[in-house]
C-alpha positions as a LaTeX table, in Angstrom:
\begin{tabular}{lrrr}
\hline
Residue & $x$ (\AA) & $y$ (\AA) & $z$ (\AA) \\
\hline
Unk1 & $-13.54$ & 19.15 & 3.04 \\
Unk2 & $-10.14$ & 17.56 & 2.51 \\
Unk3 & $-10.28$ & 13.79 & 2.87 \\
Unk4 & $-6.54$ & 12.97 & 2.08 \\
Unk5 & $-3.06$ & 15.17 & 3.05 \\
Unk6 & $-0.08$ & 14.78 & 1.30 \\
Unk7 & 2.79 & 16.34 & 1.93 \\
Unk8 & 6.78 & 15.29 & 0.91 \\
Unk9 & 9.77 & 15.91 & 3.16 \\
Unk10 & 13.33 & 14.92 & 2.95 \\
Unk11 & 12.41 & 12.48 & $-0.01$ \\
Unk12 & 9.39 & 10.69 & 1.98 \\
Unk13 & 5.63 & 11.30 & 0.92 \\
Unk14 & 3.41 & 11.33 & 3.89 \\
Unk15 & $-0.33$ & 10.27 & 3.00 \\
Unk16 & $-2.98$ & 10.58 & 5.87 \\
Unk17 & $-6.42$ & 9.75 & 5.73 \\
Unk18 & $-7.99$ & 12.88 & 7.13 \\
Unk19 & $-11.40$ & 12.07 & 8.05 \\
Unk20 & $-10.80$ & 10.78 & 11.46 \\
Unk21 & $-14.06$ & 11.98 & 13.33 \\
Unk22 & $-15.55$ & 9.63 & 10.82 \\
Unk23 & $-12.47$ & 6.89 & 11.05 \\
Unk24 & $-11.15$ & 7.51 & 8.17 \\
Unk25 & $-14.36$ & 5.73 & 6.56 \\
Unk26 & $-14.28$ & 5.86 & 2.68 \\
Unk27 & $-16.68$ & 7.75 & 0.80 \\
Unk28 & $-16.88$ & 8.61 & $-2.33$ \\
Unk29 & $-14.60$ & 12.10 & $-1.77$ \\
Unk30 & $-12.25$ & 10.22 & $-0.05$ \\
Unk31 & $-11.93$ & 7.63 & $-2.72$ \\
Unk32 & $-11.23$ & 10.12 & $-5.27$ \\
Unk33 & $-8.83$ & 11.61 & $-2.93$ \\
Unk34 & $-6.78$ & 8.67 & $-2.29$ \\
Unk35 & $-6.59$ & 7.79 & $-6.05$ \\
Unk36 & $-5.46$ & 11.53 & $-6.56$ \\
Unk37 & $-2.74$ & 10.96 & $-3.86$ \\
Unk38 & $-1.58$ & 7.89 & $-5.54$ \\
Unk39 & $-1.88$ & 9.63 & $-8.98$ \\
Unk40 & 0.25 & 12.91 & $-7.39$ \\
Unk41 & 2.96 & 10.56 & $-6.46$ \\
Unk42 & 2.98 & 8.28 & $-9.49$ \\
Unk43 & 4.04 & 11.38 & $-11.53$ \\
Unk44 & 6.72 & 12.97 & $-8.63$ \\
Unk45 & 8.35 & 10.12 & $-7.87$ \\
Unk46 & 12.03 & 11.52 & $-9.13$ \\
Unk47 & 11.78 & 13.76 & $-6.00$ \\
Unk48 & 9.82 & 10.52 & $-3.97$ \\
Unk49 & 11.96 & 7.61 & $-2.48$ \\
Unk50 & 9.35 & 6.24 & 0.23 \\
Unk51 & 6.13 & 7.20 & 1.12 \\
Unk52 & 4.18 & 6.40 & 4.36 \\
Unk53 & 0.39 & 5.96 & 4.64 \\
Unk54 & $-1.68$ & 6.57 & 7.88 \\
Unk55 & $-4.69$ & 7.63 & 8.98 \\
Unk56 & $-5.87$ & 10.38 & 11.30 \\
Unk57 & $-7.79$ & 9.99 & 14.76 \\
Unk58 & $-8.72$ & 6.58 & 16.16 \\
Unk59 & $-8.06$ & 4.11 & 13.30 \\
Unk60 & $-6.38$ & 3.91 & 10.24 \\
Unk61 & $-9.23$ & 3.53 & 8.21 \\
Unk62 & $-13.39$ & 1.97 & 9.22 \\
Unk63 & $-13.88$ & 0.37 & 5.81 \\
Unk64 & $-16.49$ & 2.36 & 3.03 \\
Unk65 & $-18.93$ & 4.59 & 4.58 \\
Unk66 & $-21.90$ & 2.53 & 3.97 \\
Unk67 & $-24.40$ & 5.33 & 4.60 \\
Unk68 & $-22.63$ & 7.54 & 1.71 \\
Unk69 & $-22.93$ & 4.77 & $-0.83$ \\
Unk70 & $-26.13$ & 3.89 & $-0.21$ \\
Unk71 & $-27.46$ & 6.57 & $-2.95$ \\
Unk72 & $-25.49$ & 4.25 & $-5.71$ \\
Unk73 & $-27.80$ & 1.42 & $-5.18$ \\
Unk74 & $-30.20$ & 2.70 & $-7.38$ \\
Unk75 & $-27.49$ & 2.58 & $-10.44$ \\
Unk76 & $-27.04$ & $-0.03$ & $-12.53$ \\
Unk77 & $-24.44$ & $-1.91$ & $-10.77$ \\
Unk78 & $-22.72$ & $-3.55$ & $-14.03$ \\
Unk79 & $-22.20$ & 0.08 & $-15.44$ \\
Unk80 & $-20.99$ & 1.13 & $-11.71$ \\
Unk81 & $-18.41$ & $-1.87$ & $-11.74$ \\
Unk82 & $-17.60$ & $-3.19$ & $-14.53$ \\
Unk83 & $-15.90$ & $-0.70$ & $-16.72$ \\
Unk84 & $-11.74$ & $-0.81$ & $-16.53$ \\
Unk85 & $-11.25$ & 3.29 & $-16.19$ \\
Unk86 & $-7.05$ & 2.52 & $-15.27$ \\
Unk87 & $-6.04$ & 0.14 & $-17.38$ \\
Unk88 & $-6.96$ & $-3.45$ & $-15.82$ \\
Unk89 & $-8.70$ & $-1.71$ & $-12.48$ \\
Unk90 & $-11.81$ & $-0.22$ & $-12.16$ \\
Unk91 & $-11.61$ & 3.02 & $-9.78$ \\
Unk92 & $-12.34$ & 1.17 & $-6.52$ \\
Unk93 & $-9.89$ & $-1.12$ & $-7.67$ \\
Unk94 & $-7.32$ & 1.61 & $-8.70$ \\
Unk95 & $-8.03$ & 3.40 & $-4.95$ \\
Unk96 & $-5.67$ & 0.05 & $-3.61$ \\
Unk97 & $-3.56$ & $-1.15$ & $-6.41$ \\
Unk98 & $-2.29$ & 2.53 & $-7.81$ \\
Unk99 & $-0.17$ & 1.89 & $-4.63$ \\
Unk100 & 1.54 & $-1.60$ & $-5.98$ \\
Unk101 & 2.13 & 1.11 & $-9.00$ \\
Unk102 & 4.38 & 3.10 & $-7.61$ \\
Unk103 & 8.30 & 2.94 & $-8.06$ \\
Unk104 & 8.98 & 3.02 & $-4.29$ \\
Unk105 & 8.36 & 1.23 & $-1.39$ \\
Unk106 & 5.37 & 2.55 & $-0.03$ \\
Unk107 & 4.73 & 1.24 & 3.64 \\
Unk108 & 1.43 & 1.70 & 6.03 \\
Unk109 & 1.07 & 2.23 & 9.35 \\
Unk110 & $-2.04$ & 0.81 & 10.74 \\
Unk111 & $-3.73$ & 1.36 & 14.17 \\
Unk112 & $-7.41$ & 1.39 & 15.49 \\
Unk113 & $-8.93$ & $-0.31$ & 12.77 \\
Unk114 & $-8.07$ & $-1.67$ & 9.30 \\
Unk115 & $-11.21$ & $-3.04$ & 7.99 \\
Unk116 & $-12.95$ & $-3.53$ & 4.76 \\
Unk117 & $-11.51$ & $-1.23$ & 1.99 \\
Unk118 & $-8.74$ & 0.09 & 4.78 \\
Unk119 & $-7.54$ & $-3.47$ & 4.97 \\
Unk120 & $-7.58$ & $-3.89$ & 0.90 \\
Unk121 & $-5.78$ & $-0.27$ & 0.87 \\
Unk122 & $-3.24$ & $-1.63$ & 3.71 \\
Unk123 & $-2.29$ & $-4.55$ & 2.08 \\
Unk124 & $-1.98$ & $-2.44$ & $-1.55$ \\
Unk125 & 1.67 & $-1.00$ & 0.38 \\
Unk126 & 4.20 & $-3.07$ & 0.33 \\
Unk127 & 5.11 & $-3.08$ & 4.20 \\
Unk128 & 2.14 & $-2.94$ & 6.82 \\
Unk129 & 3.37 & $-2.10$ & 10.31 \\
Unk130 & 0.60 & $-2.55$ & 13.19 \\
Unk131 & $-0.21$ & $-1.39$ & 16.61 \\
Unk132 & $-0.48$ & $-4.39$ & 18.90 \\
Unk133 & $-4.32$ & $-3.34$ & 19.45 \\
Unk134 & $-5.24$ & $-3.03$ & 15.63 \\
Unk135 & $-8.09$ & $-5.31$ & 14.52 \\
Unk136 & $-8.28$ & $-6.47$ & 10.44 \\
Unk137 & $-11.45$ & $-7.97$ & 8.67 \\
Unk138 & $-12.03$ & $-8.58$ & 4.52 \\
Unk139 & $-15.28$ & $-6.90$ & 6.02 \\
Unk140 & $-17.51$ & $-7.24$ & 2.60 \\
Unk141 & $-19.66$ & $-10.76$ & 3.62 \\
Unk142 & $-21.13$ & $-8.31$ & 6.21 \\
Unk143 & $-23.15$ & $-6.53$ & 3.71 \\
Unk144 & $-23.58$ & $-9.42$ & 1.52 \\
Unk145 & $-20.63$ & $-8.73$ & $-1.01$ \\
Unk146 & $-17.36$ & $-9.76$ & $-1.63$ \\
Unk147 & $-14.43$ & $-8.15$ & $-1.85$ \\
Unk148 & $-13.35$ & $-6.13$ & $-5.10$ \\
Unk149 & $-10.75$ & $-3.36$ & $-4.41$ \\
Unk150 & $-8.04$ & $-5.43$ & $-5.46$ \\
Unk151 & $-7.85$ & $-7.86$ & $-2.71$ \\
Unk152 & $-7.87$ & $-11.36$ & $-4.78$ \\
Unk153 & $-5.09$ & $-9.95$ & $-6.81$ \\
Unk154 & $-2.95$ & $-9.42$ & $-3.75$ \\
Unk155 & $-3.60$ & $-11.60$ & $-0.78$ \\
Unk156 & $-2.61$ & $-14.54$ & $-2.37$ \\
Unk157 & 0.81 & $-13.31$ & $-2.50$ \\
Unk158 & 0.63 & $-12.83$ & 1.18 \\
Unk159 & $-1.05$ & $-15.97$ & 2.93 \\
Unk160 & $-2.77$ & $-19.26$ & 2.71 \\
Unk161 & $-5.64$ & $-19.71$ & 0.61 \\
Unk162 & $-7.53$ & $-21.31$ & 3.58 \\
Unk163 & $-6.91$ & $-17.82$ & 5.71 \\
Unk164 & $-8.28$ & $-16.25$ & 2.66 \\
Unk165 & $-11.67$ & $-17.69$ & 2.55 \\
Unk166 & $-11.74$ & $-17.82$ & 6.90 \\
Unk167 & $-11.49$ & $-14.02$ & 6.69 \\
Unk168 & $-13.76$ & $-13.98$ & 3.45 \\
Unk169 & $-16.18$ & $-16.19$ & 5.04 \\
Unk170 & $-16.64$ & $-14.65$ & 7.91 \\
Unk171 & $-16.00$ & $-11.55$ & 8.18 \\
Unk172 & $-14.54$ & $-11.65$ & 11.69 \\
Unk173 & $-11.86$ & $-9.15$ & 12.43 \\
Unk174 & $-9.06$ & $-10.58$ & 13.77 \\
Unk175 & $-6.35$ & $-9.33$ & 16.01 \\
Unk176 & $-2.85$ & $-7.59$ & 15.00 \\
Unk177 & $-0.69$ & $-10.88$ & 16.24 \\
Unk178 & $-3.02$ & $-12.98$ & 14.32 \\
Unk179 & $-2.30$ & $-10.90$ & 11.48 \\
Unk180 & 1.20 & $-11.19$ & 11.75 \\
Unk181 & 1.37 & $-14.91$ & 12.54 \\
Unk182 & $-0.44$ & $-15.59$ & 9.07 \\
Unk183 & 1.68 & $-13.40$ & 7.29 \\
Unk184 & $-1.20$ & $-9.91$ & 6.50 \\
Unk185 & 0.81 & $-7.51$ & 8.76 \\
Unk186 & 5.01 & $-7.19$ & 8.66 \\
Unk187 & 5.56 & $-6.35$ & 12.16 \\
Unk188 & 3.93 & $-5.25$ & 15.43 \\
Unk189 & 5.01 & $-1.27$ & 17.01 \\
Unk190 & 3.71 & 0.29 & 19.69 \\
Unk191 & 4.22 & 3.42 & 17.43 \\
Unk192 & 3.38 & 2.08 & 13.75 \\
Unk193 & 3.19 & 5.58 & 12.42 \\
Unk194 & 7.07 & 6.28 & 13.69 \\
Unk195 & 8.20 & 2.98 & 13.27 \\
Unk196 & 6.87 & 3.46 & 9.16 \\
Unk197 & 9.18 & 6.81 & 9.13 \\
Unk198 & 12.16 & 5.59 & 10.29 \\
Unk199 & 11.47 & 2.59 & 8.13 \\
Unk200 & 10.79 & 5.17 & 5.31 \\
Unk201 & 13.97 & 7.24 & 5.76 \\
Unk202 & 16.49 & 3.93 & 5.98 \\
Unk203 & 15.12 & 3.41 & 2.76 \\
Unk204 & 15.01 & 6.92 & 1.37 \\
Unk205 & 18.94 & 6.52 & 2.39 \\
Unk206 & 19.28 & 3.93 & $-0.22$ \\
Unk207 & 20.15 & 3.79 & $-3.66$ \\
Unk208 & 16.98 & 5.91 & $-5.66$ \\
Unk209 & 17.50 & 3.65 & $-8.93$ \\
Unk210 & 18.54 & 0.34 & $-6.93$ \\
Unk211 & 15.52 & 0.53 & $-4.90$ \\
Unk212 & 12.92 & 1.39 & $-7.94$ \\
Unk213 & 14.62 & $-1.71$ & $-9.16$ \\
Unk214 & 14.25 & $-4.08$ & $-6.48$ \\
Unk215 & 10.36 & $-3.00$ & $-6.57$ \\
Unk216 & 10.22 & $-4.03$ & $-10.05$ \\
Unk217 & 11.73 & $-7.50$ & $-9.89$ \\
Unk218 & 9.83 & $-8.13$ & $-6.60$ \\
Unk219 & 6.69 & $-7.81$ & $-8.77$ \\
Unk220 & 7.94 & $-9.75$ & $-11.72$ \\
Unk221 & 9.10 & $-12.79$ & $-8.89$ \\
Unk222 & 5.61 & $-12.59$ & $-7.87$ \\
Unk223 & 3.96 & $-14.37$ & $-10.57$ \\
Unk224 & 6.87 & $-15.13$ & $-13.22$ \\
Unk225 & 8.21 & $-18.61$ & $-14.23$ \\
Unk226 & 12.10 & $-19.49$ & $-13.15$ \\
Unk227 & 12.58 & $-18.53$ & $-16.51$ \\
Unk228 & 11.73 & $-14.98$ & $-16.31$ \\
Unk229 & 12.79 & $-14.28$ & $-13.32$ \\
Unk230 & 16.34 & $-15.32$ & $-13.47$ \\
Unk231 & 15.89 & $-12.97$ & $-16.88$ \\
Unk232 & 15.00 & $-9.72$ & $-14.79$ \\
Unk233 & 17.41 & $-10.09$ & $-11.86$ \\
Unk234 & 20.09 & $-10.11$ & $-14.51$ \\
Unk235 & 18.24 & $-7.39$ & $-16.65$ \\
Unk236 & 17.87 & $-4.93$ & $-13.13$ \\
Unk237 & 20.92 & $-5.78$ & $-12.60$ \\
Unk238 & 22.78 & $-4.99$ & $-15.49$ \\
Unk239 & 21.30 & $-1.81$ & $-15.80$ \\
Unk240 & 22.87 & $-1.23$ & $-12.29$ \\
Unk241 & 26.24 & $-1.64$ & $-12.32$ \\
Unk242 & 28.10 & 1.27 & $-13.31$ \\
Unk243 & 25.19 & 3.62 & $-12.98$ \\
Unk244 & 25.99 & 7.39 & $-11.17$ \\
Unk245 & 23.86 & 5.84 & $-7.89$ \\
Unk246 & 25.72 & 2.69 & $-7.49$ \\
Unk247 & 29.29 & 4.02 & $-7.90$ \\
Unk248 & 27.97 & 7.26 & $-5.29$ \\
Unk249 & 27.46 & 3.87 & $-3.14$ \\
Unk250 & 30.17 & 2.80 & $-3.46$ \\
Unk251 & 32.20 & 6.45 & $-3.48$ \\
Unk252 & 30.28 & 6.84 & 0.00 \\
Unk253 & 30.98 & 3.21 & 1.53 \\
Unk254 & 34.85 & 3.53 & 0.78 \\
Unk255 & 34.65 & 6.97 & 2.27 \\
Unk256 & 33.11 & 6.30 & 5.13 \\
Unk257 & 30.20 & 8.68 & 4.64 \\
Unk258 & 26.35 & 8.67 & 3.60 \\
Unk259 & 25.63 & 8.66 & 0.09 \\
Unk260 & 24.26 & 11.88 & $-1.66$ \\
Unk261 & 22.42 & 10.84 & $-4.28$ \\
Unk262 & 21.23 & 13.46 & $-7.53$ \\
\hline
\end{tabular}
């Protein structure tokens, strides 16, 4: 049975999680599947300019199906783990930060639910938008682990280090506006899952080459000295200026008319 759906309209690639009678819990299927989807768009993105993930049915996505990996706890876990199969990542690792790969903005839409590895795989997009009602939780202290889908890499870009270890700790889900307030969500909708899309298709209305580029200096800014940094905004830009999409801007903004990019 499918696990993920991908389809691409009008420049935008919709994922959804489609196991939603389970809540979109991850097993292994469904990891494979959401690495695939990643993969798929990592080598279409000339066509790709956004791309929106959701998930089917009452919540974005339960955390790992517990009950489907229970048959791995007979392998040697080092072997299981420890073994880099995409480049720094291991494959549970790669099912969350393939997303930070790719060269657009990729934005999730959260509701029900976002716990575990659905939280880790939320905060792999670059935008999270939340239903009011959602609840989050780094869910892993439950079961006695921690987490290791590419969390630590990412959430200390995105809060404090003592809301890391609270939600680490404890593994208390907390609400959507709590979320917000300490910086894990980007904004609160009613309707996360058309709030994403229109979000999706202002940027998909943007310069293709511009926006690839903003992605990549974001990154770099991330973790790079002042030295660096100032280095890439003038590399990006550079490489810019004079370039088919940014004169079609600016062809379109004298004109008075949306841009139509190649």
């Amino acid at each position: 049975m499918a696990r993920v759906d991908v389809t691409i309209e009008n420049h935008i690639a919709r994922v959804t999680l489609t196991r939603g009678d389970k809540m979109n819990a991850v097993d292994p299927d469904m990891a494979q599947a959401i690495i695939a989807a990643g993969e798929q768009i990592l080598a279409s993105t000339d066509d790709i300019r956004a791309v929106v993930i959701s998930g089917e049915g009452r919540a974005f996505c339960a955390g790992l199906d517990v009950a489907s990996f229970a048959k791995l706890a007979g392998e040697d876990p080092v072997a299981r783990i420890m073994p880099r199969t995409f480049g720094p990542s291991n494959d549970f690792q790669h099912l969350v930060m393939v997303w930070r790969k790719i060269e657009v903005p990729v934005i999730a839409a959260l509701h029900g639910v976002a716990f575990g590895a659905g939280f880790q795989l939320a905060i792999g997009a670059d935008i999270r938008i939340c239903h009011p009602d959602t609840k989050l939780a780094i869910m892993e202290m439950k079961w006695g682990l921690v987490p290791d889908m590419g969390g630590m890499a990412i959430l200390p870009h995105l809060t404090r280090t003592d809301v890391i270890r609270r939600m680490t700790y404890t593994a208390e889900p907390i609400g959507a506006q709590q979320a917000f307030d300490w910086g894990l969500v980007t904004e609160l909708s009613d309707a996360p899952v058309e709030a994403a899309m229109a979000l999706a298709t202002t940027i998909a209305s943007k310069s293709p080459s511009a926006m690839r580029a903003a992605k990549r200096l974001i990154t770099v800014a991330e973790t790079a000295d002042e030295t660096l940094a100032l280095y890439e905004e003038s590399r990006e830009q550079a490489a810019l200026v004079g370039g088919k999409d940014q004169l079609e801007v600016i062809a379109s903004n004298m004109a008075g008319r949306a841009p139509k990019f190649g």
